[in-house]
C-alpha positions as CSV (number, residue, x, y, z in Angstrom):
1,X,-23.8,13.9,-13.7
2,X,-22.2,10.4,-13.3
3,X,-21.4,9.3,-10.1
4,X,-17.6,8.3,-10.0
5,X,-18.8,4.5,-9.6
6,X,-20.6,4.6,-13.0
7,X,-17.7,6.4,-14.6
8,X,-15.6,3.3,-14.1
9,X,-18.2,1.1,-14.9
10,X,-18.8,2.8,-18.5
11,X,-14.8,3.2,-18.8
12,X,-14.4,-0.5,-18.0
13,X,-17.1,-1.4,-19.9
14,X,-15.4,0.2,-23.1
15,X,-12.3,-1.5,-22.7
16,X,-13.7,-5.0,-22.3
17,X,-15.9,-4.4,-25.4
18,X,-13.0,-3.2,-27.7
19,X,-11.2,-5.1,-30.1
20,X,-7.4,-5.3,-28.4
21,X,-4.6,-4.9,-31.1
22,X,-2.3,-2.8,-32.2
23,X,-4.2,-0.1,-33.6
24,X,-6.2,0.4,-30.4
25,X,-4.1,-0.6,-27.6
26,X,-2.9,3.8,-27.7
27,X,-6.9,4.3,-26.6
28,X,-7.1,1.6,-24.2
29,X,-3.9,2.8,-22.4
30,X,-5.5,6.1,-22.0
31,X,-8.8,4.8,-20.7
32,X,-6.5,2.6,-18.5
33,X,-5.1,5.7,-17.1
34,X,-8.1,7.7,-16.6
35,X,-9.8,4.5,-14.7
36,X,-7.0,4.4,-12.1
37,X,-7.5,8.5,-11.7
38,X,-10.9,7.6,-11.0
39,X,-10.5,4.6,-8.7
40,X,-8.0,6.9,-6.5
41,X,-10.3,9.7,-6.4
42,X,-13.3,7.3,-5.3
43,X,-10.9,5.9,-2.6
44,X,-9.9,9.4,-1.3
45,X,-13.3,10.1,-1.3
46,X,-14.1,6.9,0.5
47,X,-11.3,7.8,3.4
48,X,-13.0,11.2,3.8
49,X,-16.1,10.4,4.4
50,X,-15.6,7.3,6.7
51,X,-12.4,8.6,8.3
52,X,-10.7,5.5,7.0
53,X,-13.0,2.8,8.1
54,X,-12.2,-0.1,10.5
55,X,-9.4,-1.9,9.5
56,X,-7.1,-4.6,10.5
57,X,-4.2,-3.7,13.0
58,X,-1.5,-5.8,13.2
59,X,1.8,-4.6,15.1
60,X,4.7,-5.4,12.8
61,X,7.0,-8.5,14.6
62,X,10.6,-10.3,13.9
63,X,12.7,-9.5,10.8
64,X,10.0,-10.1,8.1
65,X,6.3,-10.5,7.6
66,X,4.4,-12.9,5.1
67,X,0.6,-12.4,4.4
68,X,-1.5,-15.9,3.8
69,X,-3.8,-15.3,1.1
70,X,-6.5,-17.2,0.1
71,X,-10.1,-18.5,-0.5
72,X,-12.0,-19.4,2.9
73,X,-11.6,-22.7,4.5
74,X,-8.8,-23.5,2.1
75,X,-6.2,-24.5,5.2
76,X,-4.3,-20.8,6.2
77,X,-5.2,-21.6,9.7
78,X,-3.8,-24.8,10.0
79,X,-1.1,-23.7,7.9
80,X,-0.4,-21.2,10.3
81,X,-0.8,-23.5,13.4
82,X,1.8,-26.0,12.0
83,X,4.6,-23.6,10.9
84,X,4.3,-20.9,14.1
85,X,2.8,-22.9,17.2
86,X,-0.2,-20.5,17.3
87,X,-3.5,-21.5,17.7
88,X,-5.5,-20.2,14.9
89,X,-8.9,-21.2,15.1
90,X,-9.6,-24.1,12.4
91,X,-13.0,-25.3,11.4
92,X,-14.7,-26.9,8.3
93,X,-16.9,-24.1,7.7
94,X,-15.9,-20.7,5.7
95,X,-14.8,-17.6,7.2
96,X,-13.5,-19.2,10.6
97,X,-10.8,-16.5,10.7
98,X,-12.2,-13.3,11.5
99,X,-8.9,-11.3,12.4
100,X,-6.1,-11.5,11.2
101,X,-3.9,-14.1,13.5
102,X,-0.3,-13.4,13.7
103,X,2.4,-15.8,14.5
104,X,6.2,-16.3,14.7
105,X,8.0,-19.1,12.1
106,X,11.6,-19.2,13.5
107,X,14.1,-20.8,10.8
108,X,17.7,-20.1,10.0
109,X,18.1,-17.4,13.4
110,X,15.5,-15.8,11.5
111,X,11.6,-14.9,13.1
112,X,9.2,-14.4,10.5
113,X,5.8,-13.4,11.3
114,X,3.6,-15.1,9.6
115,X,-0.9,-13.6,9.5
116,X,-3.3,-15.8,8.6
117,X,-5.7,-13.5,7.2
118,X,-9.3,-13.8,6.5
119,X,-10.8,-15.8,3.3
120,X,-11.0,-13.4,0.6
121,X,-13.8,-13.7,-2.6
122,X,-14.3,-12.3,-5.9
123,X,-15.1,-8.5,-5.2
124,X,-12.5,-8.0,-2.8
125,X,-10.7,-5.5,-4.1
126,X,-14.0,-3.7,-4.1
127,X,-15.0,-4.1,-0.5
128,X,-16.5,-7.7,-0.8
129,X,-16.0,-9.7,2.3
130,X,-13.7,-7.6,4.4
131,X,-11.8,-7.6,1.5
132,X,-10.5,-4.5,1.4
133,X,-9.1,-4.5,5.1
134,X,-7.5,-7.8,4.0
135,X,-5.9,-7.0,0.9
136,X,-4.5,-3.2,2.7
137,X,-2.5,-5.8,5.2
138,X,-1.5,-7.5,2.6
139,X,0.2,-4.5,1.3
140,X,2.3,-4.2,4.1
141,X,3.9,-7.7,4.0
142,X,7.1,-8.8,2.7
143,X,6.0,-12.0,0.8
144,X,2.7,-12.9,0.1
145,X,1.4,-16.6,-0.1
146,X,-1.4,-17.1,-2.7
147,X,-3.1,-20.2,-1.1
148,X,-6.3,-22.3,-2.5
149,X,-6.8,-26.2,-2.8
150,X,-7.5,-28.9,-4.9
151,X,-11.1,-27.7,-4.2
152,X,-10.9,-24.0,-4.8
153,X,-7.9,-23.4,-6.7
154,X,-9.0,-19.9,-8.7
155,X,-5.0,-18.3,-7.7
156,X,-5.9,-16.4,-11.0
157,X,-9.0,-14.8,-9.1
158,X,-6.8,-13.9,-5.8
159,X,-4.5,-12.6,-8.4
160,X,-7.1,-10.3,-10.3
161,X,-8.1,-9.0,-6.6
162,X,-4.9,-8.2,-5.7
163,X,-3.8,-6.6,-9.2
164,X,-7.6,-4.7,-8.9
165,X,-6.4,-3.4,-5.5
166,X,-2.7,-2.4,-6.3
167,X,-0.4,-5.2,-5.1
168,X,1.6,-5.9,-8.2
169,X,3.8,-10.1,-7.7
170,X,6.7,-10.9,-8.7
171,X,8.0,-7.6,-10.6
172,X,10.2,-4.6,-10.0
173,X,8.5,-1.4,-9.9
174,X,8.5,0.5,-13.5
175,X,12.1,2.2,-14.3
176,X,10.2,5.3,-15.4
177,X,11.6,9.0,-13.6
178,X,9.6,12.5,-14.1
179,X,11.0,15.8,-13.3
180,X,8.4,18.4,-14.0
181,X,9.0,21.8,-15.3
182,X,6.7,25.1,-15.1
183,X,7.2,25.3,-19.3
184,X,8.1,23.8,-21.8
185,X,5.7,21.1,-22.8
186,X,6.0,17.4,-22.1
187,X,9.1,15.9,-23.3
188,X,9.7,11.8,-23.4
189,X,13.6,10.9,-23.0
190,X,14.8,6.9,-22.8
191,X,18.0,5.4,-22.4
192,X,16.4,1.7,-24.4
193,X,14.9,1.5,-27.4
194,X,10.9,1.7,-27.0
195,X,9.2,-0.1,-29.2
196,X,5.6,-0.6,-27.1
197,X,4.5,2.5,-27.0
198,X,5.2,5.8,-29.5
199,X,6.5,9.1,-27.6
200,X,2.6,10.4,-28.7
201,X,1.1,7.6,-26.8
202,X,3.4,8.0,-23.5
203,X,3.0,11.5,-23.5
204,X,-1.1,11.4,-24.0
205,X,-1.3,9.0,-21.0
206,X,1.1,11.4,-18.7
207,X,-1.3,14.6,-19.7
208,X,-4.5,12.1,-18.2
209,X,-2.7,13.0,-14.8
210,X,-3.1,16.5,-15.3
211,X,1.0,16.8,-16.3
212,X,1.6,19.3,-19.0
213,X,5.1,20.1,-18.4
214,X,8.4,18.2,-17.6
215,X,10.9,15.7,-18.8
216,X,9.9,11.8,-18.5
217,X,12.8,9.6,-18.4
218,X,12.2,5.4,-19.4
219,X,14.8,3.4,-18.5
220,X,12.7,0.2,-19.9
221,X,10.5,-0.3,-23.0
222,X,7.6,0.4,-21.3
223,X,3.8,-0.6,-22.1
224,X,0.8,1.4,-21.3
225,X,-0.5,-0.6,-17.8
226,X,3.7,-0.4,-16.5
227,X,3.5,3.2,-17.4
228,X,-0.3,4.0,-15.7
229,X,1.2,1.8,-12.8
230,X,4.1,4.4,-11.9
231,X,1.3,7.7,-12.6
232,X,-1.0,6.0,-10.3
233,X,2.1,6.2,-7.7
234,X,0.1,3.8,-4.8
235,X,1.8,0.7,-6.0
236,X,3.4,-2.2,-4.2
237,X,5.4,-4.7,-5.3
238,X,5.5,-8.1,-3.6
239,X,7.0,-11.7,-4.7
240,X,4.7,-14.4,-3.7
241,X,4.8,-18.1,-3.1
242,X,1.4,-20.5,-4.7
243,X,0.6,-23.1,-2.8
244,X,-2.5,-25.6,-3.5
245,X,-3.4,-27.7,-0.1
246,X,-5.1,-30.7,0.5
247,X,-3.1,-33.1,-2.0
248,X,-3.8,-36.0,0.1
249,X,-8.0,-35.6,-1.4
250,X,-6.6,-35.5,-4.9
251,X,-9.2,-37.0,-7.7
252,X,-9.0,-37.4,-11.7
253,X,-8.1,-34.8,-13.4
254,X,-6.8,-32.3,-10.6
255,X,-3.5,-31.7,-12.2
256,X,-5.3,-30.4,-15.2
257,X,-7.8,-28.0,-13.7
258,X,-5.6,-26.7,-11.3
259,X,-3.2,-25.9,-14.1
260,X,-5.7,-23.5,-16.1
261,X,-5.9,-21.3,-13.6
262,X,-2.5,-21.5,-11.5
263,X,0.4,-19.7,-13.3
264,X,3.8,-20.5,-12.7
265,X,5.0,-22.6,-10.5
266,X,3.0,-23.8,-7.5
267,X,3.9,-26.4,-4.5
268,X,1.5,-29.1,-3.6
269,X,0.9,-29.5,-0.2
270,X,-1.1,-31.1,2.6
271,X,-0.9,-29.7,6.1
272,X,-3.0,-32.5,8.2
273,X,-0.7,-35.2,6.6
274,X,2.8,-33.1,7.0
275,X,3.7,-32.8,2.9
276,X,5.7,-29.8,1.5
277,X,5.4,-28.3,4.7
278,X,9.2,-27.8,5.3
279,X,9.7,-26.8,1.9
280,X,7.4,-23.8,2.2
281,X,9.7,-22.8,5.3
282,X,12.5,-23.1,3.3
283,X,11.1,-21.1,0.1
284,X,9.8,-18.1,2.4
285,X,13.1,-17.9,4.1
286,X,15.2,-18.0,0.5
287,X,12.6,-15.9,-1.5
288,X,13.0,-12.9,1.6
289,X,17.1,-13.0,1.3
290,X,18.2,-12.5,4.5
291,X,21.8,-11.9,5.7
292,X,23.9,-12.5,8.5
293,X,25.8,-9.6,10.3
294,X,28.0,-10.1,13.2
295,X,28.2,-7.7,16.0
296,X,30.9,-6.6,17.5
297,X,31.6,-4.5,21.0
298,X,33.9,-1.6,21.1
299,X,37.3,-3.0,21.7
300,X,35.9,-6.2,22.0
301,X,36.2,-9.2,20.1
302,X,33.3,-10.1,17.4
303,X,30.7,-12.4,18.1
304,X,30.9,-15.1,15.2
305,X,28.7,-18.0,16.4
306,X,25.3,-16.0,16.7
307,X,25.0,-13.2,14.0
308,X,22.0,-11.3,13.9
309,X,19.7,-12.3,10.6
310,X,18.5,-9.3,8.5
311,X,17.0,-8.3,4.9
312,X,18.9,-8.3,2.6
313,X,19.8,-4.3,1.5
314,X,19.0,-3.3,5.2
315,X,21.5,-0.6,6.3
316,X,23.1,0.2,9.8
317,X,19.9,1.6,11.0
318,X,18.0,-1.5,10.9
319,X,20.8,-3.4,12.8
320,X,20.0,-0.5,15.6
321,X,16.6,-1.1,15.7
322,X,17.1,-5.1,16.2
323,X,19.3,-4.0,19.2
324,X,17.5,-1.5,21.1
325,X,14.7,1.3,20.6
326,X,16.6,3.7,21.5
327,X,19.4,3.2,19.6
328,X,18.0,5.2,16.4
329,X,17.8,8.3,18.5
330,X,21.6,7.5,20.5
331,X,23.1,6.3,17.3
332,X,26.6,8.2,16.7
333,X,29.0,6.4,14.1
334,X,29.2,2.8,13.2
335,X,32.6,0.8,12.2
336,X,32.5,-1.9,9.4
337,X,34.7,-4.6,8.3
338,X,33.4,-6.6,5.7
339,X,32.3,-6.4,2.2
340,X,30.1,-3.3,2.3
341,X,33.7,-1.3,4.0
342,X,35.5,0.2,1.9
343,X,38.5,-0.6,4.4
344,X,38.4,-2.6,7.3
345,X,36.6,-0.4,9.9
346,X,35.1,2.0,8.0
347,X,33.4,4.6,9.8
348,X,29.6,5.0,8.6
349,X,26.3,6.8,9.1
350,X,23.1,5.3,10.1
351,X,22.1,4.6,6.1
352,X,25.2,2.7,5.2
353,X,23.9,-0.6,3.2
354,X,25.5,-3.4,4.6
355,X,26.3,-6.8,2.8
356,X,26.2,-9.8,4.0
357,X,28.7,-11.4,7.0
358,X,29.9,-7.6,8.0
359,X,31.0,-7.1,11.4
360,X,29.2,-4.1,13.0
361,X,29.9,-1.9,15.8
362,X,27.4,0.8,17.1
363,X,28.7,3.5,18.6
364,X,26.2,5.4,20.3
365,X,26.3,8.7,22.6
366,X,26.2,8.4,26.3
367,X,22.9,9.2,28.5
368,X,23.8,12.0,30.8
């Protein structure tokens, strides 16, 4: 029988080899599906046996965390150095970083922790080069900086590694809902008009998952990889920031390389000579959304020069953490006036969302 590896390979190997149009984009959706089943059982498999493997530890810091990823010796370290005041080790040989680095970018009242993380290569997402220790911090990061240079400027290839392992950039998660049932059949219910895929196709990929019965719900016109990407259920969705270093050792015909492989926008930089530098502080901060919340003591007066920075969405709770451990386990009621109260100090739980420039008081019990 097949190994699980060669599987893949003769799945993959099908869907590279067929013709991709509308007559045969149902099939390829289901071998789609039936390659991520497979990846996700040869990753269970791997954790099993190796009892996860050594991976990176980093212990999260400040109010958000941004991952630099990118070929080796392309300039994370230095990168790093010049926006945090760490000292990553920089040299002009590859894999210099072995660990990933962590360092503090202060901006706006805001600390960001920034990890320079180790070079990756094609194969990552398989294991190649520490890759996949790399790309599972990635997953844990709030913004993820695709960095190359005008050298090595693949972003398409860091992009593949990432997609391979997971991390999905710069979308929302797919607006698809199932409630399963113990009979009935599969049913397909939408609130848009889908036009990508027929309710025979949705329903054939859902049944690769081993669901027979239950009610899917699309609230977008999805397509077959959107639709495999919420089955699969171990996706993350990240924004990310492209930058291309070492603009200052530009030659002909840069611009026109660099832009068949780099999609979107991308900012040109060059760390040893200073350029773009504050405009990648700026973009990280923007791209995360922070807000500012004031604090304010019971029966005291609010503190409006120095308000605490936070996400953006972040309720009460993550204002208590910010002010003390303990405060989490303590917490009683919290008052609110601002534009997330209903009426000026509204009482609220710990999972109130707060909006940006609400005044907050904790309340919390007393130690005995």
């Amino acid at each position: 029988m097949a190994t699980i590896e060669e599987q893949i390979k003769e799945i993959e190997d099908e869907i590279f080899n067929t013709q991709k149009n509308k007559a045969t984009e149902h099939h390829i959706g289901k071998l789609k599906a039936k390659v991520a089943k497979l990846k996700a059982q040869m990753e269970l498999n791997r954790v099993k046996a190796t009892g996860g493997g050594k991976g990176f530890y980093i212990k999260k810091a400040g109010d958000a965390t941004v991952a630099l990823v990118g070929f080796p010796s392309v300039g994370k370290s230095s990168l790093l150095n010049v926006l945090t005041k760490s000292r990553s080790e920089v040299a002009e040989y590859a894999f210099t970083t072995l660990d990933v680095i962590p360092g503090i970018m202060e901006y706006e009242g805001a600390k960001i922790q920034i990890l320079d993380m180790p070079g990756i290569i094609r194969g990552a997402s398989r294991g190649k080069g520490r890759g996949k220790e790399v790309i599972a911090a990635a997953r844990n990061s709030d913004i993820i900086l695709l960095m190359g240079d005008v050298f090595n400027f693949r972003i398409d290839v860091l992009e593949r590694e990432l997609y391979d392992a997971g991390i999905r950039l710069n979308c929302k998660a797919p607006d698809v809902h199932f409630t399963p049932s113990e009979r009935g059949g599969l049913l397909v219910r939408s609130t848009v008009l889908i036009k990508k895929m027929t309710e025979e196709q949705i329903i054939d990929i859902v049944r690769t998952y081993g669901l027979i019965s239950g009610t899917i719900v699309l609230r977008e016109d999805v397509e077959p990889d959107r639709l495999v990407d919420f089955l699969a259920g171990n996706r993350v969705y990240i924004p990310s920031i492209t930058v291309i270093n070492k603009y200052d050792q530009t030659y002909e015909g840069v611009e026109r390389n660099i832009s068949r492989y780099v999609g979107g926008e991308h900012m040109k930089i060059s760390v040893t000579q200073n350029i773009g530098i504050e405009w990648i502080r700026r973009t990280i901060y923007e791209k995360l959304g922070f807000m500012r919340i004031y604090l304010k003591p019971h029966g005291g007066p609010a503190d409006m020069e120095d308000p605490l920075v936070i996400l953006k969405g972040s309720s009460v709770r993550a204002v208590c953490e910010h002010l003390h451990r303990d405060f989490v386990e303590l917490f009683r009621f919290a008052l609110v006036w601002g534009p997330s109260a209903k009426y000026p100090g509204q009482v609220v739980g710990i999972n109130h969302t707060l909006m940006d420039e609400d005044i907050v008081t904790v309340v919390i019990r007393k130690i005995s």
